[in-house]
C-alpha positions as CSV (number, residue, x, y, z in Angstrom):
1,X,81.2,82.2,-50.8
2,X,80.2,79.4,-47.7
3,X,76.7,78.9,-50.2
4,X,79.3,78.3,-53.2
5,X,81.5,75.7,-51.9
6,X,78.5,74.0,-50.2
7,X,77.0,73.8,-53.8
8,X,80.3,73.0,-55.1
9,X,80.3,69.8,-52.6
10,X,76.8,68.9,-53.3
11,X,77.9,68.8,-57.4
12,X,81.0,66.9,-57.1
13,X,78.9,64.2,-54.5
14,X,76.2,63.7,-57.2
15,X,78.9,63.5,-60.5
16,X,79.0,59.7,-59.6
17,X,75.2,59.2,-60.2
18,X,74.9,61.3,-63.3
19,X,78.0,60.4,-65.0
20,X,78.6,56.6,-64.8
21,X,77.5,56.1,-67.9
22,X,80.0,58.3,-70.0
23,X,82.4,55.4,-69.1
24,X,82.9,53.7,-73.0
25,X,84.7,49.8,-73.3
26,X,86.6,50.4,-76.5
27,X,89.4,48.4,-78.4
28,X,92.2,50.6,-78.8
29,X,96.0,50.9,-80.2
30,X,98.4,51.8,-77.2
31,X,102.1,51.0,-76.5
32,X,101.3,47.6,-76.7
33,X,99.3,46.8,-79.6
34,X,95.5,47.3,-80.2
35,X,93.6,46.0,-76.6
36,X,90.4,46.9,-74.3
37,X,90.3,49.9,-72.3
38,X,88.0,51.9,-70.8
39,X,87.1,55.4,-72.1
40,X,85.7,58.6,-70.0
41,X,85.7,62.2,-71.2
42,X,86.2,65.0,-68.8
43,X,84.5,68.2,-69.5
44,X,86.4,71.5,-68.2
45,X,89.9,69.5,-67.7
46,X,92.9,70.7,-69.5
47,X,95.3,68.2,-69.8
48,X,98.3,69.3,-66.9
49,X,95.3,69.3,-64.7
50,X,94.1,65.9,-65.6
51,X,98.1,64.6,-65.8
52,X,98.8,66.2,-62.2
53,X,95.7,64.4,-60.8
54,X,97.2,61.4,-61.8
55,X,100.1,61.6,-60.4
56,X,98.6,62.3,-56.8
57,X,95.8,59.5,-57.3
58,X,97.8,56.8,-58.6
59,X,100.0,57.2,-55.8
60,X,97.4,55.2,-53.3
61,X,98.3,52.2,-55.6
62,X,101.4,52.5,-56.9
63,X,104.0,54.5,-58.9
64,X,103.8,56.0,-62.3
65,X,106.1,56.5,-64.8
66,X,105.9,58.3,-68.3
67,X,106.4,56.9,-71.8
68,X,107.1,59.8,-74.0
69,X,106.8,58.1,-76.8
70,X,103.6,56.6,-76.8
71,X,102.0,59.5,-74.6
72,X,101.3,57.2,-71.8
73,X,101.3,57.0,-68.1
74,X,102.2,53.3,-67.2
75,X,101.8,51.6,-63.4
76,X,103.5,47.8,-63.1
77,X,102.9,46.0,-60.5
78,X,99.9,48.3,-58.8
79,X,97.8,47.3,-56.1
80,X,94.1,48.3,-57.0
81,X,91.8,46.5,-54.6
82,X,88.7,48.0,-56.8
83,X,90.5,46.3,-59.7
84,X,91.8,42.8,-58.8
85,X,91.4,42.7,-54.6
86,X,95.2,42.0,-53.3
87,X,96.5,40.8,-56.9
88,X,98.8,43.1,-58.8
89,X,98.1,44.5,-62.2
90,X,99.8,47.2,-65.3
91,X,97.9,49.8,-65.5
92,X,98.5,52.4,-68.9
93,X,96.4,55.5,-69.9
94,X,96.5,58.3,-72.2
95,X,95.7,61.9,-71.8
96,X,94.4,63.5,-74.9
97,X,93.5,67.1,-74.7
98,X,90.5,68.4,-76.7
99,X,88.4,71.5,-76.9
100,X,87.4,72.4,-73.3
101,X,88.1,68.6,-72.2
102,X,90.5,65.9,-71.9
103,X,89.4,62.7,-73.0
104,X,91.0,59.7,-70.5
105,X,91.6,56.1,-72.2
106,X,92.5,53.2,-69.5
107,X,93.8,50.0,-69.8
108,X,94.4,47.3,-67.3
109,X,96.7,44.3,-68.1
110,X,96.0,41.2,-65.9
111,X,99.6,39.5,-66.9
112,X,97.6,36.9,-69.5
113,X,95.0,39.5,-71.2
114,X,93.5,43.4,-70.6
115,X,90.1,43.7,-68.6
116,X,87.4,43.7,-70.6
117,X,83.6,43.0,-69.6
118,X,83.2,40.1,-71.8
119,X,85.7,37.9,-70.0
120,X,86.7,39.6,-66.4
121,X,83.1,41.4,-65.6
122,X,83.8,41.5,-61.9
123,X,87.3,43.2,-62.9
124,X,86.2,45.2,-65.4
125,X,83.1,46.6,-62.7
126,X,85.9,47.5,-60.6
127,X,88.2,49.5,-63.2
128,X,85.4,51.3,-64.3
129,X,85.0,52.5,-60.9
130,X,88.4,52.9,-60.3
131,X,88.1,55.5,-63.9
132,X,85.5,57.3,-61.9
133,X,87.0,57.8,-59.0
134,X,89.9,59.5,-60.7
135,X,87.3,61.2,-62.6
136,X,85.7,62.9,-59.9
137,X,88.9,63.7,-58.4
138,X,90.0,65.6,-61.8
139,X,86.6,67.5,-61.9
140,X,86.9,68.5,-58.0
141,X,90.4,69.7,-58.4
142,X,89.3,71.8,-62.0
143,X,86.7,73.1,-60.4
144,X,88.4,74.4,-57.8
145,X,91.0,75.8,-59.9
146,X,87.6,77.8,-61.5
147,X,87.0,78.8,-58.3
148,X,90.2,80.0,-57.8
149,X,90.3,82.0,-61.0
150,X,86.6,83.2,-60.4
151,X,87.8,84.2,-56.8
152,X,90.7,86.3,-58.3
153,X,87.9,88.1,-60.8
154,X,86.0,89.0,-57.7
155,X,88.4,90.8,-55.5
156,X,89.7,92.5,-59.0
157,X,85.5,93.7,-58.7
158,X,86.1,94.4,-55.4
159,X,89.1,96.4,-55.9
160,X,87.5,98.5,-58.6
161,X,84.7,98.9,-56.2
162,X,86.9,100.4,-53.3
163,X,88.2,103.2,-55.7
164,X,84.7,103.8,-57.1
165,X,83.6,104.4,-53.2
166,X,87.0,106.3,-52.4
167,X,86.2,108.5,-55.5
168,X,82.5,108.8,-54.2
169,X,83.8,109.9,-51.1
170,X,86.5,112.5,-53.1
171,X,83.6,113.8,-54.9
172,X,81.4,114.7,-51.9
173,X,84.5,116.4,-49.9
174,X,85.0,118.4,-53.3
175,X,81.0,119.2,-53.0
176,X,81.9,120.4,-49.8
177,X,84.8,122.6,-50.2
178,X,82.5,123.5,-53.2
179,X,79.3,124.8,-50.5
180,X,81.9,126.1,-47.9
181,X,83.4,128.6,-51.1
182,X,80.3,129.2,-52.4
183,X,78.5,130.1,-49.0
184,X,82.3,132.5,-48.4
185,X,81.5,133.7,-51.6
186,X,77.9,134.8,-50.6
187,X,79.1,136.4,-47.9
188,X,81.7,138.3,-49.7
189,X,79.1,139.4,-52.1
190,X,77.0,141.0,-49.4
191,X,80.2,142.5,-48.0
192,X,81.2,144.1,-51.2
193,X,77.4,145.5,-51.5
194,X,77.9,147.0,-48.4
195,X,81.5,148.4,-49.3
196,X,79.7,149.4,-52.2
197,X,77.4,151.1,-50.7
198,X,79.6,152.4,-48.2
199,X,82.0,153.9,-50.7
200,X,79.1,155.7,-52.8
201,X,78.5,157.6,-49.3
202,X,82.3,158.8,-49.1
203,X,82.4,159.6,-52.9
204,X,79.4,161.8,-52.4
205,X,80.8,163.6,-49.5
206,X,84.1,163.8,-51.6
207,X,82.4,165.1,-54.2
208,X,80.4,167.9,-51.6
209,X,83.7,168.8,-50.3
210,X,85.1,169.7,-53.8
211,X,81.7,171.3,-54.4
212,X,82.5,173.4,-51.4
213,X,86.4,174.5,-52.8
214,X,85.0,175.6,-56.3
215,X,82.0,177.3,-54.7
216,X,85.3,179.2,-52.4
217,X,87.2,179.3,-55.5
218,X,84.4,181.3,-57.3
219,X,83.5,183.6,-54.3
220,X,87.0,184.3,-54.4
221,X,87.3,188.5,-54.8
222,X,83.4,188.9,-55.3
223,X,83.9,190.8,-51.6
């Protein structure tokens, strides 16, 4: 388990290097109108994992509220140093759940336009690394929910495993008892021989004995 969660470390420290690319500028419609965002796909996230994340991550910057209607998470007035150093600025994104991912759409309102590379590069650097700094946070916290489930399969092994070994045990006591009755009944056999034997002796004295009356019996008034 120590070898698994040092792996598990050594994955999560590399996801920044191997996955910085998977970060897409698109133009998008949101809950207020068509603007810039920034795009990443999380493989292995459901969404209530990817929405709880949120909530604990955006907390560093500011708080988060929830627009039902347009499926969004919204932040006015954060703080995102990354972003726009000690400046405040809206952040909104969108959680859309897929097959075995959750696909993340950001966008990050400046007060006169939305980041985008083309005219805030510098801004837009640091929102994409903001987007992957939740990301990693989202893939460490699914997979340690894996691990947690995987964890739970294991001892369920295990388990199965102790009564396998407990009924291993049973069946060598019952092999056992088994020799112990079988050796008794060895025993028992010879002992019977024995009384076998012992009673053919006494039946063939009997049977002298009753020799003896009818040999009396017939000598009876020969004299």
């Amino acid at each position: 388990m120590q070898k698994f969660i040092m792996l598990l470390f050594m994955f999560i420290g590399t996801l920044s290097l191997v996955d910085a690319q998977t970060i897409n500028e698109e133009n998008k419609s949101m809950s207020l109108g068509k603007q810039v965002g920034f795009q990443i796909d999380i493989d292995g996230a459901d969404e209530d994992i990817t929405e709880d994340v949120w909530k604990d991550f955006i907390k560093d910057f500011g708080k988060s509220k929830r627009n039902k209607k347009a499926r969004e998470y919204y932040s006015v007035g954060a703080r995102v140093p990354l972003i726009n150093g000690a400046n405040d600025v809206d952040i909104y994104i969108r959680f859309d759940e897929r097959v075995n991912m959750t696909s993340v759409m950001m966008w990050v309102d400046l007060g006169e336009s939305f980041v985008n590379s083309n005219e805030y590069p510098k801004e837009a650097q640091g929102a994409e690394e903001f987007l992957m700094n939740f990301y990693l946070a989202v893939k460490k916290k699914s997979i340690e929910k894996e691990m947690k489930e995987q964890e739970k399969v294991m001892n369920k092994m295990e388990k199965e495993l102790r009564k396998l070994e407990k009924k291993n045990t049973g069946y060598h006591k019952d092999i056992e008892k088994a020799k112990e009755k079988i050796e008794k009944a060895e025993k028992n056999i010879e002992q019977n021989l024995k009384d076998q034997e012992d009673q053919r002796i006494t039946i063939e004295q009997q049977r002298k004995v009753i020799e003896e009356i009818i040999e009396r019996l017939n000598n009876l008034g020969r004299n």
